[in-house]
DRENDO-1510 file (C-alpha; in Angstrom, 1 decimal, always signed):
<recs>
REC; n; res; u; v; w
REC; 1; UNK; -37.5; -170.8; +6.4 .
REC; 2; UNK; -38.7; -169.7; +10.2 .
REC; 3; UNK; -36.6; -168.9; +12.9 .
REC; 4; UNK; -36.6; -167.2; +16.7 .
REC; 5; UNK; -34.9; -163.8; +16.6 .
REC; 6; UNK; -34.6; -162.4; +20.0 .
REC; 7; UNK; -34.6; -158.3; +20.2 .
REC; 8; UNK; -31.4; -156.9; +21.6 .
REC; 9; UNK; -33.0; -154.3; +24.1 .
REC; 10; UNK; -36.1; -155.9; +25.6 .
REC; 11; UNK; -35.0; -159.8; +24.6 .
REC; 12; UNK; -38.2; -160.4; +23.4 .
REC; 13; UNK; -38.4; -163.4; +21.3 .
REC; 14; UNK; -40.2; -163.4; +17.7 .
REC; 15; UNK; -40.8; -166.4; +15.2 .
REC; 16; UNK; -40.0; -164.6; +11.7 .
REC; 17; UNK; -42.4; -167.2; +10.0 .
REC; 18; UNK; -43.6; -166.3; +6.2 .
REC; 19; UNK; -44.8; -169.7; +5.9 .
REC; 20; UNK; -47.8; -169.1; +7.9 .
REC; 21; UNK; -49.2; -166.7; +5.5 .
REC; 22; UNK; -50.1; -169.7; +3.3 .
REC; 23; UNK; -52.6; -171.4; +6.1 .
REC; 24; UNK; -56.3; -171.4; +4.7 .
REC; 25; UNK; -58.6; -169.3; +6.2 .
REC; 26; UNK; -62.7; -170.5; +6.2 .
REC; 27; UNK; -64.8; -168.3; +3.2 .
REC; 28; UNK; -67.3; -166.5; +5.0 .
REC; 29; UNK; -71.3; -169.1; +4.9 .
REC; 30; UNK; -68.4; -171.9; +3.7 .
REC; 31; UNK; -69.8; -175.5; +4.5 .
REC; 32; UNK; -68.5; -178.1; +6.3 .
REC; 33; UNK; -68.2; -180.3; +3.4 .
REC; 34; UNK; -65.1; -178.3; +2.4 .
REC; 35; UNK; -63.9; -178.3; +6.0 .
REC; 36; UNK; -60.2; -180.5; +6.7 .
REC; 37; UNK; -61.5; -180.8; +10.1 .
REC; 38; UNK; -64.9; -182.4; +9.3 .
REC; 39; UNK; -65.0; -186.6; +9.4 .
REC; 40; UNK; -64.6; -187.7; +5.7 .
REC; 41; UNK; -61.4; -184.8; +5.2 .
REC; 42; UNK; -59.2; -186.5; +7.3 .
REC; 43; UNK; -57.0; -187.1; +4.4 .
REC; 44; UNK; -56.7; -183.1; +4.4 .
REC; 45; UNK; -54.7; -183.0; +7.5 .
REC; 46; UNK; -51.3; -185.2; +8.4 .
REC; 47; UNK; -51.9; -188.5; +10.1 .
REC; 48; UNK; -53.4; -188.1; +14.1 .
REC; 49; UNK; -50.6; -188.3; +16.4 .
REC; 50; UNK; -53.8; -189.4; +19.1 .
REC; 51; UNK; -57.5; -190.0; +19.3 .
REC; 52; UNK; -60.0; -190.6; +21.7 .
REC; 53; UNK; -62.9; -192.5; +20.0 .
REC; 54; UNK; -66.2; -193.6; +20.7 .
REC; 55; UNK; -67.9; -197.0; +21.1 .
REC; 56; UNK; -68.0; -197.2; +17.4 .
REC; 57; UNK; -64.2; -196.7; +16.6 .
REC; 58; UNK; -65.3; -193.3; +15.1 .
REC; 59; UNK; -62.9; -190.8; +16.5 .
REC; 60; UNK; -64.6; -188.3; +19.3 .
REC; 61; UNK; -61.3; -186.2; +19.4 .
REC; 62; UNK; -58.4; -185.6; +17.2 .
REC; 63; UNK; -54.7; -184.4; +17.7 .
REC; 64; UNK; -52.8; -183.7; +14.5 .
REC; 65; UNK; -49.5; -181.9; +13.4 .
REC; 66; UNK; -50.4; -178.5; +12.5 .
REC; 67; UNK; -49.8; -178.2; +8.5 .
REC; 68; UNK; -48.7; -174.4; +8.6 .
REC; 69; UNK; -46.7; -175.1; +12.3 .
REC; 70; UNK; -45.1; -171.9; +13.7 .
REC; 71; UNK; -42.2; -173.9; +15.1 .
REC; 72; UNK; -41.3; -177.1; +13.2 .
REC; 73; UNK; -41.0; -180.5; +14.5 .
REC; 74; UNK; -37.8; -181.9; +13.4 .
REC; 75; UNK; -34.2; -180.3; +15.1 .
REC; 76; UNK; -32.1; -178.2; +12.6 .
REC; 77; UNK; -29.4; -180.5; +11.2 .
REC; 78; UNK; -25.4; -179.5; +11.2 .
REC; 79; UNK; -25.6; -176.6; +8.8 .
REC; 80; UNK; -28.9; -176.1; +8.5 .
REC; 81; UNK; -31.9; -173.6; +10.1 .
REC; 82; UNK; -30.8; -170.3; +11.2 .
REC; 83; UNK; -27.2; -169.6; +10.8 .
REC; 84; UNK; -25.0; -167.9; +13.8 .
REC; 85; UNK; -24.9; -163.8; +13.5 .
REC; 86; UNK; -22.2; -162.6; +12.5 .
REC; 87; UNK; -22.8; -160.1; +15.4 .
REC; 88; UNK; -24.1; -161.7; +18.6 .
REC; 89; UNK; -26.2; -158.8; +19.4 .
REC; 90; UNK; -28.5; -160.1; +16.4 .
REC; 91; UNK; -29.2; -163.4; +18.6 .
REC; 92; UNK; -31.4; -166.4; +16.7 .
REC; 93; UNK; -32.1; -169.4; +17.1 .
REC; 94; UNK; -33.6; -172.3; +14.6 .
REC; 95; UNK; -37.4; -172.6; +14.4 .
REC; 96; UNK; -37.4; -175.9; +16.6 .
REC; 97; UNK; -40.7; -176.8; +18.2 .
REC; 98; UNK; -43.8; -179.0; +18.3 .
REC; 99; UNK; -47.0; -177.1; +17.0 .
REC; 100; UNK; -50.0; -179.8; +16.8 .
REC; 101; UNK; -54.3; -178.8; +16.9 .
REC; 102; UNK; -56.3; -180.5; +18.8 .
REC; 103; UNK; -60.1; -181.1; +16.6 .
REC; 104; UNK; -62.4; -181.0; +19.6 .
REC; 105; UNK; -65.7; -182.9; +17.6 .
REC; 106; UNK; -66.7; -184.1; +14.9 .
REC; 107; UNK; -69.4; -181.8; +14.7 .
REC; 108; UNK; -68.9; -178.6; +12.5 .
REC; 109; UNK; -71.1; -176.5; +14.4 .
REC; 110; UNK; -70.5; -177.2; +18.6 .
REC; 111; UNK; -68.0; -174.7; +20.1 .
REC; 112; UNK; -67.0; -175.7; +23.4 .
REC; 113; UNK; -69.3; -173.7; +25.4 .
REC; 114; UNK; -72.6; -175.2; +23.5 .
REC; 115; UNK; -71.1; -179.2; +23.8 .
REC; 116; UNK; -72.2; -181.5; +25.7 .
REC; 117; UNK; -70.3; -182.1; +29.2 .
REC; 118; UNK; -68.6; -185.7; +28.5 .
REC; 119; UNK; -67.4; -184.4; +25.2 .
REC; 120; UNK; -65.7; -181.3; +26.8 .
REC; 121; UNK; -64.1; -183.9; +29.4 .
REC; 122; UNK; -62.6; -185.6; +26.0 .
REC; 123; UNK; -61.2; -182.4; +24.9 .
REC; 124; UNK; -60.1; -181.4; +28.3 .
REC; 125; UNK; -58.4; -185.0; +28.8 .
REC; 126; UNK; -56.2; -184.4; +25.1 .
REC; 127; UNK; -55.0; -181.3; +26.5 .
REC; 128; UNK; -53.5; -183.4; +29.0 .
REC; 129; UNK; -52.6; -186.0; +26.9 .
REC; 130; UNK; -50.5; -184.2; +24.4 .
REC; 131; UNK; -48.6; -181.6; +27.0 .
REC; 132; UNK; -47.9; -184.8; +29.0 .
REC; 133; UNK; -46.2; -186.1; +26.0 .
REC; 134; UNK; -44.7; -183.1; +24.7 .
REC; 135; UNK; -43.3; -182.4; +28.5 .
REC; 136; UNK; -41.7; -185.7; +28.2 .
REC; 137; UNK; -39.8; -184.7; +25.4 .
REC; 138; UNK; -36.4; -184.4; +24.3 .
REC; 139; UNK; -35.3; -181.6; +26.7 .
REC; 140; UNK; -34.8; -178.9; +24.4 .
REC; 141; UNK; -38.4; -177.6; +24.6 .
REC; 142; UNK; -39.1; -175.4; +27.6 .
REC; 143; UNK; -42.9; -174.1; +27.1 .
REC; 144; UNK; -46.0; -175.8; +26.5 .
REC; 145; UNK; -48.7; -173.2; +24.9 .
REC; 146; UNK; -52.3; -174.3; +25.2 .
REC; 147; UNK; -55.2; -172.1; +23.1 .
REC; 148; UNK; -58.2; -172.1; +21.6 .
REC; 149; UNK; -58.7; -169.1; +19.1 .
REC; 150; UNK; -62.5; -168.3; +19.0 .
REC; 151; UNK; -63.8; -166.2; +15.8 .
REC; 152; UNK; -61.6; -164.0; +13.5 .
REC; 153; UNK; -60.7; -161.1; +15.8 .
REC; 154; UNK; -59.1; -164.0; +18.0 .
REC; 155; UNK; -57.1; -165.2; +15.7 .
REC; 156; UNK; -58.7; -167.9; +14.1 .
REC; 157; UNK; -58.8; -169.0; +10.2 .
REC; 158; UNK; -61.2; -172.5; +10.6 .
REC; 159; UNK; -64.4; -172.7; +12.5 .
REC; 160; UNK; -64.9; -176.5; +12.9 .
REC; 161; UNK; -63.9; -175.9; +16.7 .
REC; 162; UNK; -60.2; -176.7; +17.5 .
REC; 163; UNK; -57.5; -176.0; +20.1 .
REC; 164; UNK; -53.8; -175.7; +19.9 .
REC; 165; UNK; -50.7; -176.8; +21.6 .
REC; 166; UNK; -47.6; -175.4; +20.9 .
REC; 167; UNK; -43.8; -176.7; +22.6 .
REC; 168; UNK; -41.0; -173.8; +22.3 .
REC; 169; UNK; -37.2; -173.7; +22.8 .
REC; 170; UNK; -37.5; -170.1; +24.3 .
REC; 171; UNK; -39.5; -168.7; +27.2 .
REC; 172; UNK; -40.6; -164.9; +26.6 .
REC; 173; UNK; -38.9; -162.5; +29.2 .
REC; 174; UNK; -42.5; -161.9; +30.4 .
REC; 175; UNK; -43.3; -165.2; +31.2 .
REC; 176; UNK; -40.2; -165.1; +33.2 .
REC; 177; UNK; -41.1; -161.9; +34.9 .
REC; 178; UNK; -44.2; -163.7; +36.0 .
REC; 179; UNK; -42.4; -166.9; +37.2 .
REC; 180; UNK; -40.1; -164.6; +39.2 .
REC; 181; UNK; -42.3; -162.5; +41.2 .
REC; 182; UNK; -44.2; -165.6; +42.1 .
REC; 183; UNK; -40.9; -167.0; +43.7 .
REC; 184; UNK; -40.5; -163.4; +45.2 .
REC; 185; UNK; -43.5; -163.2; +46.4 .
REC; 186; UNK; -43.4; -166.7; +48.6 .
REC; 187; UNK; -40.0; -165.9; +49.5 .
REC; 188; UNK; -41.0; -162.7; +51.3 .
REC; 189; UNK; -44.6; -164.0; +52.5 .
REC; 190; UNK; -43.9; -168.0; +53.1 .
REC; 191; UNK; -47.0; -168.4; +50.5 .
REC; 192; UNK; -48.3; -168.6; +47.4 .
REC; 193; UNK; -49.2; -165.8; +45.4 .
REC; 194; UNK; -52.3; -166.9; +43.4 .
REC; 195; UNK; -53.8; -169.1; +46.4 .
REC; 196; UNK; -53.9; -166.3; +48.6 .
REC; 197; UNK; -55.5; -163.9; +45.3 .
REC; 198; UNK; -58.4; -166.6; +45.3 .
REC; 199; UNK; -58.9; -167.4; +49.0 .
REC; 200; UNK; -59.5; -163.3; +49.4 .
REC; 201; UNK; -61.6; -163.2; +46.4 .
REC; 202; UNK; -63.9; -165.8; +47.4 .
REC; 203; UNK; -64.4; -164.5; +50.7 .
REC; 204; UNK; -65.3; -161.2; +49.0 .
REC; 205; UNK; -67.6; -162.9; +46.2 .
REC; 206; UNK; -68.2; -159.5; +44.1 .
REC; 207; UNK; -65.6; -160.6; +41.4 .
REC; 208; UNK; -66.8; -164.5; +41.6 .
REC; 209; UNK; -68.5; -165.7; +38.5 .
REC; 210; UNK; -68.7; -169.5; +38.9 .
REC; 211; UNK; -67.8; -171.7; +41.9 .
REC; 212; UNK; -67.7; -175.2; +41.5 .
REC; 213; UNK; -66.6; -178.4; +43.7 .
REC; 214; UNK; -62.3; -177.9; +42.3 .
REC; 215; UNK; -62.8; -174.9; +40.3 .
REC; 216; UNK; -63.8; -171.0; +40.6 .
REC; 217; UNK; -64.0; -168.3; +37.7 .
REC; 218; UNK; -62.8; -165.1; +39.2 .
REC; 219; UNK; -62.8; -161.5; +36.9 .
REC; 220; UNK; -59.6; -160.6; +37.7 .
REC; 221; UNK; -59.5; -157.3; +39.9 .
REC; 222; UNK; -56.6; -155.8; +37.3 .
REC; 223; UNK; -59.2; -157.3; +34.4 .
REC; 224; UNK; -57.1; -156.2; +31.5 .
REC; 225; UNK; -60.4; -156.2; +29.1 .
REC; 226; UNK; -63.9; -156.1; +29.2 .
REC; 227; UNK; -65.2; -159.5; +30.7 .
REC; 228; UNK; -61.4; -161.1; +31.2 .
REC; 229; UNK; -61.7; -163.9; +32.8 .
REC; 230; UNK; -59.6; -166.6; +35.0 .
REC; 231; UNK; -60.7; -170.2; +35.8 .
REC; 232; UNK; -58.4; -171.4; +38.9 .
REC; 233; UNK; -57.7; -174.4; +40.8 .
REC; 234; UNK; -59.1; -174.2; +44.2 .
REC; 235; UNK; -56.1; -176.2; +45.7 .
REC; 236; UNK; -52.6; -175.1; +45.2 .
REC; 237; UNK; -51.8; -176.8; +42.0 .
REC; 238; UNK; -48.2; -175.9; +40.4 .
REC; 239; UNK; -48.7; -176.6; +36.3 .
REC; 240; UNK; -51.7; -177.9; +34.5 .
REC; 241; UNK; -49.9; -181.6; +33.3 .
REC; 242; UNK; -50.3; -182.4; +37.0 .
REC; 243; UNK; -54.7; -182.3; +37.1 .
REC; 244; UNK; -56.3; -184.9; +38.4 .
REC; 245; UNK; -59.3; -187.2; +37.1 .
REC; 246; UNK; -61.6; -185.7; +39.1 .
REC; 247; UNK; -60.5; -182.1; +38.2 .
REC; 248; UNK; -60.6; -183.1; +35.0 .
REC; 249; UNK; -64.8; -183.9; +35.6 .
REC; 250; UNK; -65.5; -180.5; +37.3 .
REC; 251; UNK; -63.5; -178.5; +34.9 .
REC; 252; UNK; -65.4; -179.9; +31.7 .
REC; 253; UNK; -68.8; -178.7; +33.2 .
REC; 254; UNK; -67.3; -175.6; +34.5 .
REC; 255; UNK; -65.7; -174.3; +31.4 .
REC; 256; UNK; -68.6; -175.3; +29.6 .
REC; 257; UNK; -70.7; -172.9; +31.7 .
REC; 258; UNK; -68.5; -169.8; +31.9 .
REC; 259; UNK; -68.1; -170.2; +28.1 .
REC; 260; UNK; -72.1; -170.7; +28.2 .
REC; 261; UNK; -72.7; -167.5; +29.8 .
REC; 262; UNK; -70.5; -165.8; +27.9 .
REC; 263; UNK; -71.9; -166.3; +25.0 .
REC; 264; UNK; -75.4; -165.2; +26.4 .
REC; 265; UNK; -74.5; -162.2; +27.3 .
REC; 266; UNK; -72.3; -160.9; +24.6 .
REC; 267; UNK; -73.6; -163.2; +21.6 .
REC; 268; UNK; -71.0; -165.9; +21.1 .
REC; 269; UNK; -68.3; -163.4; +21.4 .
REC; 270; UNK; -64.9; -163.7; +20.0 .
REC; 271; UNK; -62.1; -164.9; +22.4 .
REC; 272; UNK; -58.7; -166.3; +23.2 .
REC; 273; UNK; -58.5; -169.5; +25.6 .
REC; 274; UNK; -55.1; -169.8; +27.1 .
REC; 275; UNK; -54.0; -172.7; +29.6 .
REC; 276; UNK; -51.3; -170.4; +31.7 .
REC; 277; UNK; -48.7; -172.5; +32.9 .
REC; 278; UNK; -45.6; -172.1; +33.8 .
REC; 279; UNK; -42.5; -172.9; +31.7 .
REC; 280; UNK; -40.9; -176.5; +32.2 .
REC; 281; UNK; -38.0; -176.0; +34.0 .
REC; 282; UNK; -39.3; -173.0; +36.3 .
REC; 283; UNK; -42.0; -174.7; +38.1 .
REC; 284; UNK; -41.6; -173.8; +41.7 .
REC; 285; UNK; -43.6; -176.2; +43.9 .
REC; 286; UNK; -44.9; -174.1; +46.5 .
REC; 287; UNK; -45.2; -170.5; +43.8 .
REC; 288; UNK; -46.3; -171.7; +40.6 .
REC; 289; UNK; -49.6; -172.2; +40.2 .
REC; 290; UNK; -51.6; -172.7; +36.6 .
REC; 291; UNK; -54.9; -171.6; +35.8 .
REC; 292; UNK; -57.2; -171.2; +32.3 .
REC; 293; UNK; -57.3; -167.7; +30.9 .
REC; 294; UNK; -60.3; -166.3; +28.7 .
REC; 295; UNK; -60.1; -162.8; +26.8 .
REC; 296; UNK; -62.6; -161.9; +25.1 .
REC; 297; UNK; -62.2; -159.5; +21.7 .
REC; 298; UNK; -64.6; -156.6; +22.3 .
REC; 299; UNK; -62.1; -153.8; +22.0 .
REC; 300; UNK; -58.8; -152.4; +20.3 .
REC; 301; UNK; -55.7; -151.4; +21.7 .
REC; 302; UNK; -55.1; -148.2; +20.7 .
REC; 303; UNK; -52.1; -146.0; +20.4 .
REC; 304; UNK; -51.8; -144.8; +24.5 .
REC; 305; UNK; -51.7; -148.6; +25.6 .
REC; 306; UNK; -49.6; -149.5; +23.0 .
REC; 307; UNK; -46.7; -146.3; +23.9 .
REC; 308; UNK; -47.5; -146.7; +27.4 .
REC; 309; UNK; -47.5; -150.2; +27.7 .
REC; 310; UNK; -50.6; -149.4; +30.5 .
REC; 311; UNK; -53.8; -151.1; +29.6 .
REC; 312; UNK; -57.5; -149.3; +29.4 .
REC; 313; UNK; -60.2; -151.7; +30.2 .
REC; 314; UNK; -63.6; -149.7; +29.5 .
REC; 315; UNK; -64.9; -152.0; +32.2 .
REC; 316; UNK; -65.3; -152.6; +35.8 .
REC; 317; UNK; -64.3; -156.2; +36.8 .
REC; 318; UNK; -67.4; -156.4; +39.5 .
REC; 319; UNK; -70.2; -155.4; +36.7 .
REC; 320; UNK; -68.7; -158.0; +34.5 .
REC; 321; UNK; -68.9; -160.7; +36.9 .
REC; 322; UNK; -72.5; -159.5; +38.0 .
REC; 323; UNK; -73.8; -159.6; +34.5 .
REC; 324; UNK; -72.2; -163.1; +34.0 .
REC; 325; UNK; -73.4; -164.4; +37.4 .
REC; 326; UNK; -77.3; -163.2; +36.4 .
REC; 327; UNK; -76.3; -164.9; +32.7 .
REC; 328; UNK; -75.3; -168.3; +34.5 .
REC; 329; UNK; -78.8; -167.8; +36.8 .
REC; 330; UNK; -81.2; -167.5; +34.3 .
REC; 331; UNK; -79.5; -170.7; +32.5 .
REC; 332; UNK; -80.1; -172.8; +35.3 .
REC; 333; UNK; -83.9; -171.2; +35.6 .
REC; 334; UNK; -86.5; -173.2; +35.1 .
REC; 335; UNK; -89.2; -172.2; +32.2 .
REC; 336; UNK; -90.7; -168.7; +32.9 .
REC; 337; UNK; -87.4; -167.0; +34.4 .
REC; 338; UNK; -87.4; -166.2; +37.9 .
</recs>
C-alpha cells in the first residue's frame, strides 16, 4: 500500500511507496531481447494508452501505464487507501495519481541526443499529448511531472530510452515557493521574471550555449551542478501544454543538440531531464513561464549541502557553456576540424 505523508514542520510531501522496490532493473551487457521496452515484448508492459506509428502501422512511440507507478491510477474507494490520523499533525493522503512512460523508439540503443531529428519531434509531440490529457483530467490532480532519467546515477533501472510523466494530488512547498516569487516578482516589477533572466543573458552571450529560431540553452548563472543546464522559450510562454507546432519543430533539433554536445564532452554522461512547469491551478499568465531542465550526475552532495541546504557546484557556469559551445562547433565542422 503507497500513500502521500506530508512532514509536519517543513510540509514536505513524501510517497511512502514499498512497491517500487520490486521494479526490474537492466543486468549490466543485458540484451535487448530481454528488454519489455523492445518491439516483440509489448506483451511485457500494460496495453498503450497512445502511439504514434509509422507508415507501416509499426509503432514509432509508445505511452504505457507504468507497471511499478509511484502514484496509482484508480481513486481510493470509501474505506480504502490511507486512513485519516488519528492526530492531524500526522497529515496523509491516498496514493492517487497517473504515473505512465513514454518508450521514445523502437530502437534499443538511440538515446535522445544520438536520434534522428523527426523522431525526437515524435517524442516531443507525446509529451504533449499525454500532459494534455492528463491536464484534462478529473480535477483532483494538480501537477504534471515530465522526466527522462539517463544512466544509473540518474535514476534509471531500463536503458531502451524512455521518459516519464507523472499527475500528483499534491504540489511540493517548493514548487510553490517558486510559483510565488514569480507572482512577486511581476507584481513589484510589471514583468516577468524568467523573460527578463533570458533577454539579459542573451545580450550578454557568455552563459549562452545554443540559440535557435524559438529556443535558447542558457547555463544558469546560479548553475546548481557542473554543466546544469536550461532550455527556454524565447517568447513568454506560461506552461509547456500550451507549445506550439512550430516550437515543437525547433525544440526536437535543439534538444537533440544540447543533449549531442553533452555527450561529446563528458562521454554520454548520466542526467536528469525535467519539463518545469508550473502546477495546474497556479499558472499565472503574465509570471509563469516553463522551460526544460537538464542536470547532469557528475558529483555528490555531500554532508555541508545537505545541513546547509546551500549548494557547491565545483564549476563556473561560463566555462561550461564555453566548453559546450566549442562541443556544438566542432559538430557542425566539416571534415578536418577547423
Amino acid at each position: 500500500m503507497s500513500e502521500l505523508r506530508q512532514d509536519p514542520v517543513t510540509r514536505d510531501w513524501v510517497i511512502i511507496n514499498p512497491e517500487r522496490a520490486s521494479r526490474p532493473h537492466d543486468a549490466p551487457g543485458a540484451a535487448p531481447a530481454g528488454c519489455p521496452f523492445c518491439p516483440g515484448n509489448e506483451s511485457r508492459t500494460p496495453d498503450a494508452v497512445e502511439t504514434l506509428a509509422g507508415p507501416d502501422g509499426r509503432w514509432l512511440v509508445r505511452a504505457v501505464p507504468n507497471r511499478y507507478p509511484v502514484l496509482r491510477s484508480q481513486p481510493a474507494a470509501a474505506g480504502d487507501g490511507a486512513p485519516a490520523p488519528a492526530d492531524p499533525l500526522w497529515r496523509r493522503l491516498a496514493a492517487y495519481g497517473h504515473h505512465e512512460v513514454i518508450v521514445e523508439t523502437p530502437d534499443h540503443g538511440a538515446p535522445l541526443g544520438r536520434m534522428p531529428r523527426e523522431q525526437a519531434r515524435r517524442v516531443l509531440e507525446m509529451y504533449v499529448r499525454r500532459a494534455r490529457a492528463l491536464a484534462a483530467g478529473d480535477g483532483v490532480l494538480r501537477q504534471i511531472v515530465l522526466f527522462r532519467n539517463h544512466g544509473a546515477r540518474a535514476g534509471t533501472s531500463l536503458v531502451h530510452p524512455h521518459s516519464q510523466i507523472v499527475a500528483t494530488p499534491a504540489v511540493a512547498p517548493e514548487t510553490r515557493r517558486r510559483v510565488m516569487d514569480e507572482i512577486a516578482f511581476y507584481d513589484e516589477t510589471g514583468c516577468c521574471a524568467m523573460c527578463r533572466t533570458v533577454a539579459r543573458e542573451r545580450a550578454a552571450g557568455t552563459r549562452i550555449v545554443l540559440e535557435t529560431a524559438r529556443f535558447a540553452t542558457i547555463a544558469p548563472y546560479a548553475s546548481r551542478a557542473p554543466y546544469h543546464l536550461q532550455v527556454v522559450p524565447l517568447r513568454h510562454a506560461p506552461a509547456f501544454p500550451e507549445i506550439e507546432a512550430a516550437e515543437l519543430d525547433d525544440l526536437a533539433g535543439h534538444l537533440t543538440r544540447v543533449l549531442g554536445a553533452l555527450g561529446a564532452r563528458l562521454g554520454d554522461p548520466h542526467y536528469n531531464l525535467v519539463v518545469s512547469s508550473p502546477p495546474l491551478d497556479l499558472v499565472h499568465r503574465a509570471a509563469s513561464y516553463w522551460f526544460v531542465e537538464i542536470l547532469p550526475r557528475l558529483t555528490t552532495p555531500a554532508g555541508f549541502e545537505l545541513g546547509s541546504r546551500i549548494v557547491v557546484n565545483v564549476q563556473p557556469p561560463e566555462r561550461a557553456a564555453a566548453e559546450l559551445r566549442a562541443a556544438l562547433g566542432a559538430a557542425a565542422a566539416p571534415a578536418g576540424g577547423i
